[in-house]
LOSESE-593517 format. One record per residue: x, y, z of N, C-alpha, C in turn; residue in three letters; residue number from 0. Coordinates in steps of 0.02 Angstrom, whole numbers, padded with zeros to 5 digits. Layout:
REM residues N
+--------+--------+--------+--------+--------+--------+--------+--------+--------+------+-----+
:   n.px :   n.py :   n.pz :  ca.px :  ca.py :  ca.pz :   c.px :   c.py :   c.pz : code : pos :
+--------+--------+--------+--------+--------+--------+--------+--------+--------+------+-----+
:      X :      Y :      Z :      X :      Y :      Z :      X :      Y :      Z :  ala : NUM :
...
+--------+--------+--------+--------+--------+--------+--------+--------+--------+------+-----+
***
This chain:
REM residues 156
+--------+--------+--------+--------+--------+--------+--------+--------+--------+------+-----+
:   n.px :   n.py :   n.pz :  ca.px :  ca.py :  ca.pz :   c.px :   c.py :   c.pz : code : pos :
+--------+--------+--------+--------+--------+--------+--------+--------+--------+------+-----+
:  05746 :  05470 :  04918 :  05771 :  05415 :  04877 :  05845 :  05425 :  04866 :  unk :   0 :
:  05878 :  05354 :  04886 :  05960 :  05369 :  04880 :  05985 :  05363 :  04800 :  unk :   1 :
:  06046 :  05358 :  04787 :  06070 :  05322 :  04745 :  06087 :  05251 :  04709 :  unk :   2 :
:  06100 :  05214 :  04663 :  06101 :  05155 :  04648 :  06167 :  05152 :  04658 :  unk :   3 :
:  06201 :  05099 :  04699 :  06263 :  05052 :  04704 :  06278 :  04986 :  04685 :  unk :   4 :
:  06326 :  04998 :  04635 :  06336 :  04921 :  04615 :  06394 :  04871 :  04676 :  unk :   5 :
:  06350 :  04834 :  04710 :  06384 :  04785 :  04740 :  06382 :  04719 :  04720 :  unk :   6 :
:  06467 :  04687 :  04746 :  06462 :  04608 :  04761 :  06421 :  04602 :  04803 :  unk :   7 :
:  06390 :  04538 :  04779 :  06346 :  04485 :  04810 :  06369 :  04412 :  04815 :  unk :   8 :
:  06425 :  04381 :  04859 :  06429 :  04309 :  04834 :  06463 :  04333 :  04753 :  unk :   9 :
:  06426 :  04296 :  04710 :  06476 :  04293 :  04641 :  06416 :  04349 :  04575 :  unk :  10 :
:  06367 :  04369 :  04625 :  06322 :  04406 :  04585 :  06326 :  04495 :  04594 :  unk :  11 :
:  06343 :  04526 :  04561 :  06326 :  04611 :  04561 :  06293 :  04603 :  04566 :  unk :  12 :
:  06227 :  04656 :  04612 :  06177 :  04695 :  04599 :  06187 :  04762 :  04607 :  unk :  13 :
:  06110 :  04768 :  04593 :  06117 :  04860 :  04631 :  06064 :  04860 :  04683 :  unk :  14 :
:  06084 :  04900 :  04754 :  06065 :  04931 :  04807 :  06047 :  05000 :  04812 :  unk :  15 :
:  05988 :  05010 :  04821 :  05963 :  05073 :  04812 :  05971 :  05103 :  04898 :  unk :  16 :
:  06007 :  05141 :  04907 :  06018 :  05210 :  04963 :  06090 :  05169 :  05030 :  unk :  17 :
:  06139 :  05130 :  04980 :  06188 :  05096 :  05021 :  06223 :  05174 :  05059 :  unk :  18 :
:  06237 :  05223 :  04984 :  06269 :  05270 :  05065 :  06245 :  05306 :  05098 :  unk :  19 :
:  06174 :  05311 :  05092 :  06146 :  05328 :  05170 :  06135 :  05283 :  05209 :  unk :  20 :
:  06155 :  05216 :  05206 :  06156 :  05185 :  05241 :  06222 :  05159 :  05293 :  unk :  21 :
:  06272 :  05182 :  05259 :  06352 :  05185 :  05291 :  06336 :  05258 :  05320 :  unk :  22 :
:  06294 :  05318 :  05311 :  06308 :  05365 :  05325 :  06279 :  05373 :  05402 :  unk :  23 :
:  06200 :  05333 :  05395 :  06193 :  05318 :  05444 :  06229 :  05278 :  05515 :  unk :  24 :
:  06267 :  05221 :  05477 :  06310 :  05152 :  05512 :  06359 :  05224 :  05566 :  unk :  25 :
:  06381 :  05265 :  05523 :  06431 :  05311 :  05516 :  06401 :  05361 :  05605 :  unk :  26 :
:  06348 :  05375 :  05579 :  06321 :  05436 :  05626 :  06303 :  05382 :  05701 :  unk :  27 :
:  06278 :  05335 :  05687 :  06241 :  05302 :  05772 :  06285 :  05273 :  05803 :  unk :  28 :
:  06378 :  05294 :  05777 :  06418 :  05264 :  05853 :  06429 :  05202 :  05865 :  unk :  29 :
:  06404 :  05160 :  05816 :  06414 :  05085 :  05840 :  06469 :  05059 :  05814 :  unk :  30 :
:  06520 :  05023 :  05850 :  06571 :  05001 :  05848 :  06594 :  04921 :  05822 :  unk :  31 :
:  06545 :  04891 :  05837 :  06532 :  04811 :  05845 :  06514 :  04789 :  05771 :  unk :  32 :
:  06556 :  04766 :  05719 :  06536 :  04748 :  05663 :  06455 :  04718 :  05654 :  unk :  33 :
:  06442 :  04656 :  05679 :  06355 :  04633 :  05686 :  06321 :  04686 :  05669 :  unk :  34 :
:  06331 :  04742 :  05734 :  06299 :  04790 :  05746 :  06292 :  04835 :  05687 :  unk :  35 :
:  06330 :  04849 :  05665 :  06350 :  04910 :  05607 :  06298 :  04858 :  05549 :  unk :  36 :
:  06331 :  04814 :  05515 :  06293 :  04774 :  05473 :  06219 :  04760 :  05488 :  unk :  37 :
:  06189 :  04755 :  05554 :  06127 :  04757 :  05552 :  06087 :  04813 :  05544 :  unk :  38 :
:  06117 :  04862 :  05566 :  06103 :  04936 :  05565 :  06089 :  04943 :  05471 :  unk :  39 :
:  06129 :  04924 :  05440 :  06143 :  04921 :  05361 :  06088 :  04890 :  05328 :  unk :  40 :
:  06073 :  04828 :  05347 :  06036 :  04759 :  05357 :  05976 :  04792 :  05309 :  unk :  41 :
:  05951 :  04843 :  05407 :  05892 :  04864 :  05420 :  05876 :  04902 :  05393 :  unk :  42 :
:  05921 :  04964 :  05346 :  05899 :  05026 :  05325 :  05880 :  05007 :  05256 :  unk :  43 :
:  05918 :  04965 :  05216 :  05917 :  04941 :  05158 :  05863 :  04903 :  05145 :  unk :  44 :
:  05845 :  04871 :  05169 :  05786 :  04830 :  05164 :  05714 :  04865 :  05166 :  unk :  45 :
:  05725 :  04926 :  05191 :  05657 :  04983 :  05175 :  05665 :  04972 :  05086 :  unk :  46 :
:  05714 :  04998 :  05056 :  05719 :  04990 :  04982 :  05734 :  04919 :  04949 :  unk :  47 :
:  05761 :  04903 :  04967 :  05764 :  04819 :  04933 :  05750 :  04763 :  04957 :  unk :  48 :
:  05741 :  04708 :  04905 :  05707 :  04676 :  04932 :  05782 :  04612 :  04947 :  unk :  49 :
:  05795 :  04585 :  05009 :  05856 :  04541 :  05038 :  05824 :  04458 :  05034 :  unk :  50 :
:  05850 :  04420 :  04986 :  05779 :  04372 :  05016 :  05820 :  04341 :  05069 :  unk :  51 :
:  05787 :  04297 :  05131 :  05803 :  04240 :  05159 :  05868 :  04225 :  05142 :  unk :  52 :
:  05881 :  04199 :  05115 :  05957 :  04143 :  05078 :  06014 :  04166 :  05065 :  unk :  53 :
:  05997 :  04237 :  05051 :  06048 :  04269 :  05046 :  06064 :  04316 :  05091 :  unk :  54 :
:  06038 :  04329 :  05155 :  06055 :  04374 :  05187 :  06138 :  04344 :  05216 :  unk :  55 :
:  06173 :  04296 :  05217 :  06227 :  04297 :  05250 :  06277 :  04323 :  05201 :  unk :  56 :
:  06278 :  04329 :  05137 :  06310 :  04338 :  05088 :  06288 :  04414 :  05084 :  unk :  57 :
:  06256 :  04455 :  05080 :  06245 :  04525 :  05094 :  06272 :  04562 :  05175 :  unk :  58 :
:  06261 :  04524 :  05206 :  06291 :  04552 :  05275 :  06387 :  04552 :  05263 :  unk :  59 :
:  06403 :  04496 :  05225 :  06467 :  04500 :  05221 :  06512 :  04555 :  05153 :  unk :  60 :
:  06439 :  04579 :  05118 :  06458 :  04619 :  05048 :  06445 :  04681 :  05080 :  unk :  61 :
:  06388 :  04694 :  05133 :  06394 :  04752 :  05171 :  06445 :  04772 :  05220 :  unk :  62 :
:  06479 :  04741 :  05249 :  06541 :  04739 :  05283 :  06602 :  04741 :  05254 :  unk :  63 :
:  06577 :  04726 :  05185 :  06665 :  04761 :  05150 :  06655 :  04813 :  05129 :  unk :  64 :
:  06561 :  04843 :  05088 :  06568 :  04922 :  05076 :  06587 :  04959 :  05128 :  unk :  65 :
:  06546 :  04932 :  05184 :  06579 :  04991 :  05230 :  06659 :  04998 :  05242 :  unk :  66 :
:  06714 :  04951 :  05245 :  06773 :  04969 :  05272 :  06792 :  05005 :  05203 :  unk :  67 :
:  06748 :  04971 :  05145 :  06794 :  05012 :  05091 :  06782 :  05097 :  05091 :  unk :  68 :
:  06735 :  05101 :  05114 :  06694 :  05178 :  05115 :  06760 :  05208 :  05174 :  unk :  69 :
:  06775 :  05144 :  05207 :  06825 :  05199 :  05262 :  06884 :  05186 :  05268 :  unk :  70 :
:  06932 :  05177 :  05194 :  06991 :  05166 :  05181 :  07020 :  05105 :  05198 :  unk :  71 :
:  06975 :  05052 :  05228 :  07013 :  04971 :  05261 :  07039 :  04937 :  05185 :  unk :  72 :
:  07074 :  04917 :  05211 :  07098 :  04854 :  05133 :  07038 :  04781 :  05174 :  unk :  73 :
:  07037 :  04765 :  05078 :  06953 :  04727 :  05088 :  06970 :  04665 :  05060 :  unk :  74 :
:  07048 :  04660 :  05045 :  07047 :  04595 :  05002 :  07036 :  04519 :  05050 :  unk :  75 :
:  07027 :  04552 :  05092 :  07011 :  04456 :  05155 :  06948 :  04466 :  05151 :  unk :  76 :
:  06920 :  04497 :  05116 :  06848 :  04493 :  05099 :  06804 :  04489 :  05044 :  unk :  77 :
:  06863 :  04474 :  04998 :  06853 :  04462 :  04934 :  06765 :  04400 :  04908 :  unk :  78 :
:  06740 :  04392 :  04873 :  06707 :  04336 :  04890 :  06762 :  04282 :  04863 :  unk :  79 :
:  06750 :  04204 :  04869 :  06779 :  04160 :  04849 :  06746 :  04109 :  04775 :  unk :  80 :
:  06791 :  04107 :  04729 :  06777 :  04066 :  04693 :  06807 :  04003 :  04665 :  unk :  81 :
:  06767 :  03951 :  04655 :  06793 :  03889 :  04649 :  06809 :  03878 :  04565 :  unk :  82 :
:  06861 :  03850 :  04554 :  06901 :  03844 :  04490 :  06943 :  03776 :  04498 :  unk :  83 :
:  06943 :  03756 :  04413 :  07027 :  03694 :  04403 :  07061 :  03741 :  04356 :  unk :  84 :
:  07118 :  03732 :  04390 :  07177 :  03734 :  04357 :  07218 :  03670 :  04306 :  unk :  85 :
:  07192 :  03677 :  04258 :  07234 :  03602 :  04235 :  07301 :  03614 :  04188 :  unk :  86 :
:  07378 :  03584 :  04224 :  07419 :  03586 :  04205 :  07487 :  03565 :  04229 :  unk :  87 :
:  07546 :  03572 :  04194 :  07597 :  03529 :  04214 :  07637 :  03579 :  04261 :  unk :  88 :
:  07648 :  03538 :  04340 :  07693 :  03582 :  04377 :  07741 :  03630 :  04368 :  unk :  89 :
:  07762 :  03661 :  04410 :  07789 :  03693 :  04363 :  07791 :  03782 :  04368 :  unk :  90 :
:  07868 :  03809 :  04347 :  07854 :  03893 :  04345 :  07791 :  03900 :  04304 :  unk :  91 :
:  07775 :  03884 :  04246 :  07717 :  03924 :  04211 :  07661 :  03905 :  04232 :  unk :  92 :
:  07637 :  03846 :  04260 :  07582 :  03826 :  04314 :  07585 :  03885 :  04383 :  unk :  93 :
:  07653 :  03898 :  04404 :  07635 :  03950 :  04437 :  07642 :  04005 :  04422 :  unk :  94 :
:  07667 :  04028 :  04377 :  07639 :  04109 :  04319 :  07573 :  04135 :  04320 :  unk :  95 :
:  07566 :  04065 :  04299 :  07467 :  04051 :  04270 :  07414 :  04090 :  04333 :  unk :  96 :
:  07432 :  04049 :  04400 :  07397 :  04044 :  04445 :  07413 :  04103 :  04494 :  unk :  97 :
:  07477 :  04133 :  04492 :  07477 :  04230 :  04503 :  07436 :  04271 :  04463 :  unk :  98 :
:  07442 :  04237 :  04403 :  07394 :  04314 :  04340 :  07328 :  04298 :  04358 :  unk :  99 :
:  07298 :  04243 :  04372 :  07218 :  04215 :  04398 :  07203 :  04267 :  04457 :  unk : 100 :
:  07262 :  04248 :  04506 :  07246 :  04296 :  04583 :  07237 :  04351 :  04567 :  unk : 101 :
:  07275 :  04411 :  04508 :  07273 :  04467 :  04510 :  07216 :  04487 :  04472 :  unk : 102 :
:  07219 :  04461 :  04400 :  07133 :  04443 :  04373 :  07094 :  04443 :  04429 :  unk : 103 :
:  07064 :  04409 :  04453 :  07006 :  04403 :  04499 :  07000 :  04455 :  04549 :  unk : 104 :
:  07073 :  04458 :  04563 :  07048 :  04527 :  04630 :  07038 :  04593 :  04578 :  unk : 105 :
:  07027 :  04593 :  04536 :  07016 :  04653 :  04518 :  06923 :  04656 :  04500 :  unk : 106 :
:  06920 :  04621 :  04503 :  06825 :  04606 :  04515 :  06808 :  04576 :  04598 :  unk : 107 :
:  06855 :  04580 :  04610 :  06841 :  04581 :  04707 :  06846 :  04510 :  04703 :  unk : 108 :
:  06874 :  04458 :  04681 :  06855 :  04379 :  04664 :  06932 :  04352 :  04716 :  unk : 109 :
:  06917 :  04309 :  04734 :  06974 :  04261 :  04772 :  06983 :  04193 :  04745 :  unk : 110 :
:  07024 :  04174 :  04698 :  07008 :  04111 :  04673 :  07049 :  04071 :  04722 :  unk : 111 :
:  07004 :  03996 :  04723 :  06994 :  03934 :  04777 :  07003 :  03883 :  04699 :  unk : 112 :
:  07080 :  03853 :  04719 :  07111 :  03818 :  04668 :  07113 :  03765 :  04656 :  unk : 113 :
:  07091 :  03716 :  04622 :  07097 :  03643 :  04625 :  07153 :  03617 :  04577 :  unk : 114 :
:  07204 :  03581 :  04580 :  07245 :  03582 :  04521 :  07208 :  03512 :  04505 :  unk : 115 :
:  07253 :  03495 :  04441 :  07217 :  03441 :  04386 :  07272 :  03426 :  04352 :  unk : 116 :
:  07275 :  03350 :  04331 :  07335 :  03357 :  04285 :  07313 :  03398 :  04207 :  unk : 117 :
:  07374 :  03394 :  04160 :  07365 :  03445 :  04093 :  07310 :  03404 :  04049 :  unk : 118 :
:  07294 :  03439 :  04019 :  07239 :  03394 :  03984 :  07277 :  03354 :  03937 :  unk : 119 :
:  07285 :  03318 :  03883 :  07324 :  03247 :  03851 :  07308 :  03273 :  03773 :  unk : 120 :
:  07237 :  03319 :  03770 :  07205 :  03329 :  03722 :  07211 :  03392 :  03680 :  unk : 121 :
:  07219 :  03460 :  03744 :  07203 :  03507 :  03722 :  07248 :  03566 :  03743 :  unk : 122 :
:  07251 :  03618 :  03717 :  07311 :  03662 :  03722 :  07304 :  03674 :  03819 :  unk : 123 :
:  07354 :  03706 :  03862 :  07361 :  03705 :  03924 :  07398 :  03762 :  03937 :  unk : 124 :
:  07403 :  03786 :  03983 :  07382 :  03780 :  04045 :  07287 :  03790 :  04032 :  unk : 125 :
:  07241 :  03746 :  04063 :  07168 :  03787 :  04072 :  07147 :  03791 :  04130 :  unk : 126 :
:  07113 :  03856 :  04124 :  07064 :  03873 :  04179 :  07004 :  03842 :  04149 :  unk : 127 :
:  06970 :  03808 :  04203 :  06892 :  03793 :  04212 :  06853 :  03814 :  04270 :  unk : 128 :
:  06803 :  03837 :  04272 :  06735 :  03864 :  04298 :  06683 :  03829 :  04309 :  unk : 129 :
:  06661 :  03799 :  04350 :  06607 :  03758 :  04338 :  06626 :  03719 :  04288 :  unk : 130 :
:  06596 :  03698 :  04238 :  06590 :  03665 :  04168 :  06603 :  03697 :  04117 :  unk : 131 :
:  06610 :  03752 :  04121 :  06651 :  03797 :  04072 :  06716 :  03804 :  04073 :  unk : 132 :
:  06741 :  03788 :  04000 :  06845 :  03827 :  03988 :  06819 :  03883 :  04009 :  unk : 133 :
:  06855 :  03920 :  04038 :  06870 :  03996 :  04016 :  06932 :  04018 :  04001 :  unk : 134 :
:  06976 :  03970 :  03982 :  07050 :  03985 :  03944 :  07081 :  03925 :  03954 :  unk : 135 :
:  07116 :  03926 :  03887 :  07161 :  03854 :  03872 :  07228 :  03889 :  03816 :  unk : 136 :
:  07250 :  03856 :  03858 :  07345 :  03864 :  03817 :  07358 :  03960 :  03816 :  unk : 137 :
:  07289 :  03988 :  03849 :  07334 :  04056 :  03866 :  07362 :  04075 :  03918 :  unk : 138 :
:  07415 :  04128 :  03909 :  07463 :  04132 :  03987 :  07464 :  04210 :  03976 :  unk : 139 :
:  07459 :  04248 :  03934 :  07428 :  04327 :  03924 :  07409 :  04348 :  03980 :  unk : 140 :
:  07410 :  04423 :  04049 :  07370 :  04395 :  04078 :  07329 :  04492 :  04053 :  unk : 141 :
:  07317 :  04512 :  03979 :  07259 :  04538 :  03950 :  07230 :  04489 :  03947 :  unk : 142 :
:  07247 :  04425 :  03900 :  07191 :  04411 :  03867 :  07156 :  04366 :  03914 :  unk : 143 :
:  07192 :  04336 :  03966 :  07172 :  04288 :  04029 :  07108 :  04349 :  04047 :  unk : 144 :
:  07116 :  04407 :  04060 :  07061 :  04449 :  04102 :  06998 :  04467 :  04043 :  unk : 145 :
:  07015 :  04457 :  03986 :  06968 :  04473 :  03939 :  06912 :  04416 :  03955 :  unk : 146 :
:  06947 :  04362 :  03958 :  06908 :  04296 :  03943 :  06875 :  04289 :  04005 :  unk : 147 :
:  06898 :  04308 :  04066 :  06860 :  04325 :  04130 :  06820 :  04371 :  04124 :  unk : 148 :
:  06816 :  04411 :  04108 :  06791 :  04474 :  04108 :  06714 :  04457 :  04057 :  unk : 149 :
:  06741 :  04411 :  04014 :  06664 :  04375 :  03968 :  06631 :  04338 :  04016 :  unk : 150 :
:  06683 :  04281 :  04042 :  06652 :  04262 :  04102 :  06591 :  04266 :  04142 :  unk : 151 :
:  06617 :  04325 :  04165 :  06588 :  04352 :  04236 :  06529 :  04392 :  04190 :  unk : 152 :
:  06529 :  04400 :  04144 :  06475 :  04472 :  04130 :  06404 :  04398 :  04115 :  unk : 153 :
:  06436 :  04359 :  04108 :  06372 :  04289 :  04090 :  06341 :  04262 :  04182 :  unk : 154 :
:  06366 :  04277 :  04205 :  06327 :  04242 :  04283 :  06279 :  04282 :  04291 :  unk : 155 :
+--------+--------+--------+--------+--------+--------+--------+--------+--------+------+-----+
***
């Protein structure tokens, strides 16, 4: 029995029970060919967990970044992607806003995919929105921007 690893999934952590014997294996059988390596991964993991259907393309691509990360690759083109509005007035602090978001997010492995919006008419600005959720309005902090992500993300 391996250890528990917390991986991205798409926009979900889990945990994977025996991921580095499973890079250790990827590691030992010589195979060169990404597919290959990831199926090799696929296959070992799935003795312990359960992968459903739907998500196997989104695990093949979360297994392909543990492994380069396991072997020093930079992983950020493999970030997963997330969809967001930006609502606010052009602009240096519109683009302040939307650097502290990029660095926020990559620090939970996140790639934010930007929609701009005009400012809201109503309510304090610059905001980030999520789905149907604020997750920040009229802050430009980028603590308290990651706090409010960081609540965020612990709710999906």
């Amino acid at each position: 029995m391996g250890s528990i690893s917390q991986v991205l999934v798409g926009l979900s952590r889990i945990g994977l029970l025996g991921l580095d014997q499973a890079i250790r294996k990827a590691d030992a059988s010589g195979l060169e060919e990404r597919e290959h390596i990831v199926s090799l991964m696929m296959e070992t993991l799935a003795e312990s967990n359960y992968i459903s259907a739907d998500s196997t393309d989104a695990y093949r691509r979360s297994l392909w970044r543990e492994y380069l990360r396991h072997h020093g690759e930079d992983i950020r083109h493999l970030y997963s992607e997330i969809e967001m509005v930006v609502r606010a007035r052009s602009g240096s602090e519109r683009d302040r806003f939307i650097d502290t978001l990029a660095d926020v997010f990559a620090k939970h492995e996140l790639k934010p995919v930007i929609a701009l919006e005009p400012p809201d008419e109503q309510g304090p600005n610059p905001q980030l929105w999520i789905g149907d959720d604020i997750v920040a309005a009229g802050i430009t902090d980028p603590q308290r921007i990651a706090q409010r992500v960081g609540r965020q993300i612990s709710h999906w």
